[in-house]
C-alpha positions in Angstrom: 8.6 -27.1 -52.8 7.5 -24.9 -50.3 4.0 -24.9 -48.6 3.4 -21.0 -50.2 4.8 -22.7 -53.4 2.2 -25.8 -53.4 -0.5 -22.9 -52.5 0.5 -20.7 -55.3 0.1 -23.7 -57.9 -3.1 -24.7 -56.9 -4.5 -21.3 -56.8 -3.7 -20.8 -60.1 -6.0 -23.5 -61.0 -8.8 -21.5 -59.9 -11.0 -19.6 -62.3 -10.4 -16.0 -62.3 -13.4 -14.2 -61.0 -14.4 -10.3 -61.0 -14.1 -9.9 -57.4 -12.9 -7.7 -55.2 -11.4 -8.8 -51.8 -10.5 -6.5 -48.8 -8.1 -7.7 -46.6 -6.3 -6.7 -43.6 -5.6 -7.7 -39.6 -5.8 -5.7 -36.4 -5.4 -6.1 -32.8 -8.8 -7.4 -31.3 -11.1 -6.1 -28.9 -11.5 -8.9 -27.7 -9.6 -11.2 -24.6 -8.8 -14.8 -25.9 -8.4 -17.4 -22.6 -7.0 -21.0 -22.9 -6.7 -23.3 -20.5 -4.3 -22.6 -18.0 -2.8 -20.0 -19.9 -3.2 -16.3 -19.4 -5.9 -14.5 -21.2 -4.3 -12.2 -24.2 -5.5 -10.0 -26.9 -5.6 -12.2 -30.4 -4.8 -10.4 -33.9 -7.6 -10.8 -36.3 -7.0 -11.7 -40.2 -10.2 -11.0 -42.2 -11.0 -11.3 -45.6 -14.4 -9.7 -47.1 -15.9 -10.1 -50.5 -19.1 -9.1 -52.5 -20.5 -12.3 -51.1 -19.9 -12.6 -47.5 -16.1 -13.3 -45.7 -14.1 -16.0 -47.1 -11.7 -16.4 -44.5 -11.2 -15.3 -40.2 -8.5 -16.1 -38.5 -7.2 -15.3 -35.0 -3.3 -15.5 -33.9 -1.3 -14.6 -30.7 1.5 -12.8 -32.7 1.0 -10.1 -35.0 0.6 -11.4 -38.9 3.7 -11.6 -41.0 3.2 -10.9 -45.0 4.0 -14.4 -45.4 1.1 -15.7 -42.9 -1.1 -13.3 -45.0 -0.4 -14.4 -48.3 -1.0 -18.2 -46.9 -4.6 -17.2 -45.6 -5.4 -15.5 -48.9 -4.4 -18.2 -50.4 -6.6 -20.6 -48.5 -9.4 -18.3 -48.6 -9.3 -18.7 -52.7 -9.1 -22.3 -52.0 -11.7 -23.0 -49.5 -13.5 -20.2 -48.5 -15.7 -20.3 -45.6 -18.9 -21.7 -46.6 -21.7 -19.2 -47.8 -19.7 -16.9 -48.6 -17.9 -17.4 -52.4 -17.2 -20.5 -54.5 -13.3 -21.3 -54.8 -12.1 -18.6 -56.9 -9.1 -16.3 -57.9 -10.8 -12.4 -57.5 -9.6 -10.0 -60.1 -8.6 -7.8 -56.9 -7.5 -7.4 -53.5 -6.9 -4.1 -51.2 -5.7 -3.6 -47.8 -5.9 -0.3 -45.6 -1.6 -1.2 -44.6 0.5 0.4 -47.2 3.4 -1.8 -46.2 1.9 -5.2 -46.2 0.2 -3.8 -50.1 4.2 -3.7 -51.3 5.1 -7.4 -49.8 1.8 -9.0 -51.6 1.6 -7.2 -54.7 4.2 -8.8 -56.9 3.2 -12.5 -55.6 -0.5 -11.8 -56.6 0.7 -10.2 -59.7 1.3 -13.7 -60.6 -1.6 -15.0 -60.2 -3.2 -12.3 -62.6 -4.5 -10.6 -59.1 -3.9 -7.0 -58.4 -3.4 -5.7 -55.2 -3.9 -1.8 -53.8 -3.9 0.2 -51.1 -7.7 1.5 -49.9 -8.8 2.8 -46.6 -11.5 0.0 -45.4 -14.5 0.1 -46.6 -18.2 0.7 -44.4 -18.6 -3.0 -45.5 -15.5 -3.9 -43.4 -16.0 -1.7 -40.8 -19.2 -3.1 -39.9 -18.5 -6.6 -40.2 -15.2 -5.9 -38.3 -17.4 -4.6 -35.2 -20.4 -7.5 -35.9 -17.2 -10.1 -35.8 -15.6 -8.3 -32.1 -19.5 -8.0 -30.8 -19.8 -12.2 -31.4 -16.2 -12.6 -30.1 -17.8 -11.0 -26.9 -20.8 -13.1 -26.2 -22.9 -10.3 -27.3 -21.8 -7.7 -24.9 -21.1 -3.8 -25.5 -17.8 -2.8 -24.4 -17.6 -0.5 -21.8 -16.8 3.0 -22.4 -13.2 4.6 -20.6 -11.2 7.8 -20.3 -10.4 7.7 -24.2 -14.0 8.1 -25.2 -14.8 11.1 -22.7 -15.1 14.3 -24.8 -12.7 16.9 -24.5 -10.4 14.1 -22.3 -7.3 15.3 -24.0 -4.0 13.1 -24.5 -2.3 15.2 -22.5 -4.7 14.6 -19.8 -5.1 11.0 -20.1 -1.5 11.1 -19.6 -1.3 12.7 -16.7 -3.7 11.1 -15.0 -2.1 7.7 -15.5 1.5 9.6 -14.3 -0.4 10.4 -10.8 -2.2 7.3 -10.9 1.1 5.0 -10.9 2.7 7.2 -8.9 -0.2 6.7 -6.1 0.1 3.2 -6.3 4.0 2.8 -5.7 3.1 4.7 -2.7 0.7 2.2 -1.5 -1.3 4.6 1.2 -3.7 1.9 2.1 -0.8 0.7 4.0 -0.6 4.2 6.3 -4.8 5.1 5.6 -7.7 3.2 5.6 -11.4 3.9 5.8 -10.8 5.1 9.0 -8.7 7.5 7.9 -11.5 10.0 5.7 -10.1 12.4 4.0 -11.6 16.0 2.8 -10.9 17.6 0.1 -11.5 21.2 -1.4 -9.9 20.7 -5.4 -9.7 23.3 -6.5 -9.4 25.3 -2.5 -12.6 27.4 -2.8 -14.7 24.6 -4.3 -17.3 22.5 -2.4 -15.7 19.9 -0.6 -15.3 16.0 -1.6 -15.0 12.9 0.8 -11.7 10.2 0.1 -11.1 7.3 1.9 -7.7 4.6 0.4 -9.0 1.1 -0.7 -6.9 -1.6 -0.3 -5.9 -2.4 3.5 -8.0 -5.3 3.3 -5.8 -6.5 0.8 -8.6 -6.9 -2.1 -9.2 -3.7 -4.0 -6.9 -1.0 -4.1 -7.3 2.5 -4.8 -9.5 5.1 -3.9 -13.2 5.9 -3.4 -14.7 9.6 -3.0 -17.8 10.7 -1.9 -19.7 14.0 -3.3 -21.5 14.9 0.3 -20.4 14.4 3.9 -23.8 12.3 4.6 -22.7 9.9 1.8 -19.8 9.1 2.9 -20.4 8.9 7.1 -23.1 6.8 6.2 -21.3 4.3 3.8 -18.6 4.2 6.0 -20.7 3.8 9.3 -22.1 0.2 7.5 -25.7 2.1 8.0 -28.5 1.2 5.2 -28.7 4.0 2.5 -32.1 5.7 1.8 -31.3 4.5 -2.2 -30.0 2.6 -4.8 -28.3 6.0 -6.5 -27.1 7.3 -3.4 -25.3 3.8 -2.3 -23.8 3.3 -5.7 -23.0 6.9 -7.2 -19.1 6.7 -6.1 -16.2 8.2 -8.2 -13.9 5.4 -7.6 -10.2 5.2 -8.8 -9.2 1.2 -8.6 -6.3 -0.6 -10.2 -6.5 -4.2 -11.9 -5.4 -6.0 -14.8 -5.6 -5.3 -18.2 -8.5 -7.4 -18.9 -10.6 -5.3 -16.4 -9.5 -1.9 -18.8 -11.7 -0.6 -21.8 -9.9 -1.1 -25.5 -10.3 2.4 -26.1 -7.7 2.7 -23.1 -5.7 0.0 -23.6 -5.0 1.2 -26.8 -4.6 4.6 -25.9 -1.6 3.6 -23.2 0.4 1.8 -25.3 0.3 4.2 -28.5 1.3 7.1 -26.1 4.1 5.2 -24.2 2.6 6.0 -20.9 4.0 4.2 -18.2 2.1 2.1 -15.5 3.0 1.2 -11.9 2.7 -2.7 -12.3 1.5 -5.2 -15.4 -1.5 -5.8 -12.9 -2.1 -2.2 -11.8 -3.7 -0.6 -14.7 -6.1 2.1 -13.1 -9.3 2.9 -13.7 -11.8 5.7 -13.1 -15.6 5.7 -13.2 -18.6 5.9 -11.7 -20.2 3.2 -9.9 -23.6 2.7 -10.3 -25.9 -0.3 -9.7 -23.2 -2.4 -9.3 -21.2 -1.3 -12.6 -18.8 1.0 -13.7 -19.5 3.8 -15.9 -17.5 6.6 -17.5 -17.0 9.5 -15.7 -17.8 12.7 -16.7 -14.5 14.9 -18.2 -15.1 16.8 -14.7 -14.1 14.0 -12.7 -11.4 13.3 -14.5 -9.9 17.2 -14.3 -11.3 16.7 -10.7 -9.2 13.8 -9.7 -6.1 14.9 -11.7 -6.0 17.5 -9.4 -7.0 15.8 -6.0 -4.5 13.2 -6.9 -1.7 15.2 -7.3 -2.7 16.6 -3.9 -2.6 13.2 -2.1 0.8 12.2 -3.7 2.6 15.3 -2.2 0.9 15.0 1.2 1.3 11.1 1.6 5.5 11.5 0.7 6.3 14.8 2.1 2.9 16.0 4.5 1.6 12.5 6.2 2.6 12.4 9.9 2.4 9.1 11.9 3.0 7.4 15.2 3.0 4.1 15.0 -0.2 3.4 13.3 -1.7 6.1 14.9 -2.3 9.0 11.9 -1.8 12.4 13.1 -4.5 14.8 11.8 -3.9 17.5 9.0 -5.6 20.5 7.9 -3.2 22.3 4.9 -3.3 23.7 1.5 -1.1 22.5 -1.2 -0.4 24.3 -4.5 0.0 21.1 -7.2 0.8 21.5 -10.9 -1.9 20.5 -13.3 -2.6 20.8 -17.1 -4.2 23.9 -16.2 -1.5 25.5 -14.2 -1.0 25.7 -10.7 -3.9 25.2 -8.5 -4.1 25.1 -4.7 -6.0 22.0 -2.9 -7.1 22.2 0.4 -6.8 18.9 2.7 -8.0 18.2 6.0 -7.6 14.7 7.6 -9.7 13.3 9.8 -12.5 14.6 7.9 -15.1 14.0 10.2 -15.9 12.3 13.5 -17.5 9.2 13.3 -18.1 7.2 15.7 -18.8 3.6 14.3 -15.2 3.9 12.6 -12.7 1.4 14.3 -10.2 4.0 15.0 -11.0 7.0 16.8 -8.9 10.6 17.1 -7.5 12.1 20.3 -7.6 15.3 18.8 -10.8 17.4 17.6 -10.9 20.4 15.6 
């Protein structure tokens, strides 16, 4: 006798109770760390009922019919106390067509019919209550996905010039020394780049909406206030558990490819010492201004040695939009306090 076999006896033991049951697992928004193990993303099996949820539980792999039929099967058993009284309920739905056709003719035997139903407000909420606990109380931070009128096709290319940015690895040629201007689109006002990552810890790229922002930052100088110190577009890449679901989600439904397992990229605003989502104008901002820095760092970028010779040039780059030019000038200012100082002044 199978264990499903045993379970399917004993359930039918139960009294059969008008009930309805809602069923049904997803991927969680949630990380899941053990000990000495890396951290990973648990599917979540829940069951709710008139009275409360019978059954949770959380898996590595995705759940198989069989595994589902088990927990419903234990939920009618022993369900989590507070919520029911061991029972059979007259019926159970599930949102997944598929796994609806592997349960129905088991349950059929146990005088239980099953159907297909979209979930229920019920669910939803205690779905999001259930991820909130999972996360210590803590909202989930808002990424590219949420930003209205971020298209896919957008997204998409962004994460294209992102990865292709980091297989480049600049911070190798450019540092903070090395600021960077750039006009995106040509006849806009101009922005201030420098590449992160020479000092081996964070890697990508910072900009800077004024000149003064930016000389001071990178002079080490105190800032006259908190927003002005902290208000940074920054691009950075890091692993997966440092990404929003939204985004997660969003690159692996889409297929979009990624430089590295540990070099998922991220864009936002930093402000007091957190990242927030950017506004859909940075994002068509730095679509543009990367696709710009990838064609002048392989085919444009001029060195001897690690000296970095200086650059003033327009590029026309493809973007969603069409064709736009982007003008570049490297250094972008003088500064002094910088450890590395250019021969040549414009």
């Amino acid at each position: 006798m199978t264990n499903l076999t045993a379970l399917l006896s004993r359930v039918r033991k139960l009294p059969l109770t008008e009930d309805t049951w809602e069923c049904g697992f997803w991927l969680g928004r949630t990380w899941i760390t053990e000990h000495r193990q890396p951290p990973y993303r648990a599917h979540i099996f829940m069951v709710v009922s008139s009275h409360g949820i019978p059954h949770v539980e959380l898996s590595k792999p995705a759940y198989s019919a069989d595994d589902v039929l088990e927990y419903l099967l234990r939920a009618m058993l022993k369900p989590i106390k507070g919520s029911c009284s061991p029972q059979r309920p007259t019926h159970v739905c599930c949102a997944d067509a598929e796994l609806v056709a592997q349960l129905a003719p088991r349950l059929a035997e146990l005088g239980i019919a099953c159907a297909v139903s979209s979930p229920s407000a019920e669910w939803q909420f205690v779905q999001r209550d259930l991820e909130f606990s999972l996360n210590n109380g803590e909202e989930l931070l808002a990424g590219l996905a949420s930003i209205p009128g971020a298209s896919l096709a957008l997204q998409g290319h962004f994460y294209e010039l992102a990865a292709d940015y980091y297989t480049l690895a600049p911070w190798h040629r450019l540092t903070d020394a090395d600021p960077l201007e750039i006009r995106c689109p040509a006849t806009s006002s101009p922005r201030y780049a420098v590449m992160l990552g020479s000092g081996g810890e964070i890697f990508g790229l910072a900009v800077y909406d004024t000149m003064e922002q930016a000389c001071l930052i990178l002079s080490g100088e105190e800032l006259p206030g908190e927003e002005a110190s902290q208000n940074v577009l920054i691009l950075f890449f890091e692993e997966p558990t440092s990404m929003t679901f939204d985004d997660l989600d969003a690159i692996t439904e889409n297929g979009w490819t990624l430089a590295s397992p540990q070099a998922y990229p991220i864009l936002g605003r930093s402000a007091a010492n957190n990242i927030q989502q950017p506004p859909l104008a940075d994002l068509v901002w730095m679509e543009g201004a990367l696709a710009a820095i990838v064609c002048f760092i392989r085919e444009h970028l001029q060195m001897d040695g690690h000296y970095v010779f200086p650059a003033d040039l327009t590029l026309p780059v493809q973007t969603l939009n069409g064709t736009i030019d982007v003008a570049l000038r490297l250094p972008a200012f003088d500064n002094p306090k910088l450890h590395f100082v250019y021969d040549i002044k414009y």
